[in-house]
Structures are given as structure tokens and as C-alpha cells.
C-alpha positions, 0 to 999 in steps of 0.5 A: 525012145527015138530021142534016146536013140538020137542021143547015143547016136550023137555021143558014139559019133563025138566018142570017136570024133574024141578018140580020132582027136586025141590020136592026133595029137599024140601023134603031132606031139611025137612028131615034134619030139622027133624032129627036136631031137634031131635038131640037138643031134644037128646042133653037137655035129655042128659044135664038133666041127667048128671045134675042129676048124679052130684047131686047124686055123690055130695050127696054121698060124703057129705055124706062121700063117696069117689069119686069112691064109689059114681060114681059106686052107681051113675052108678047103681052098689052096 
């Protein structure tokens, strides 16, 4: 009888080992997805703005720019 106890002792204590484990990586599974997510929000503001920069480099040069002129006016410089 002391066996049978040892061994229900044994399989609560691996019961919650489990259950601590498969919190742990569910959790670690929704971090990762978070941090993707803001990744490909990263990504589209990113994509945004270089769009915004061409057109402003293209309009310097219409304008009778040369090239590096207008990268720096784009780029914040005078």
C-alpha cells in the first residue's frame, strides 16, 4: 500500500510538472506571436515611408534638382 501511495505521489507531482509545461509554452507561443505581429506593423510603416521619400526625391528632381541635392533636402538637410 505504501507503493501505490509513492506512485500517485509521483504522478500528481509529474501531473502538475505537465500542466506548469504546457502553460509555459503556450504562453512562449503567444509571446512570439506578439512580437511578429509588431514586426509586420514595423515592416508597412517602414514600406510607407520610403514611399514617401521617393516622392519627394522625384519631385526635387522635376523640379531641376540634382540627385544628391534632393536625398539631402529629402533626408532633412538644407
Amino acid at each position: 500500500m505504501t507503493e501505490e501511495k509513492k506512485d500517485s505521489k509521483k504522478s500528481s507531482r509529474n501531473k502538475k510538472i505537465m500542466y506548469a509545461y504546457g502553460f509555459i509554452q503556450l504562453g512562449s507561443s503567444f509571446i512570439s506571436a506578439v512580437a511578429l505581429a509588431a514586426i509586420a506593423f514595423g515592416f508597412c510603416s517602414v514600406k510607407k515611408e520610403s514611399k514617401l521619400f521617393n516622392k519627394c526625391v522625384a519631385e526635387i528632381i522635376e523640379d531641376g534638382g540634382t540627385i544628391s541635392e534632393s536625398i539631402r533636402y529629402c533626408n532633412g538637410g538644407i
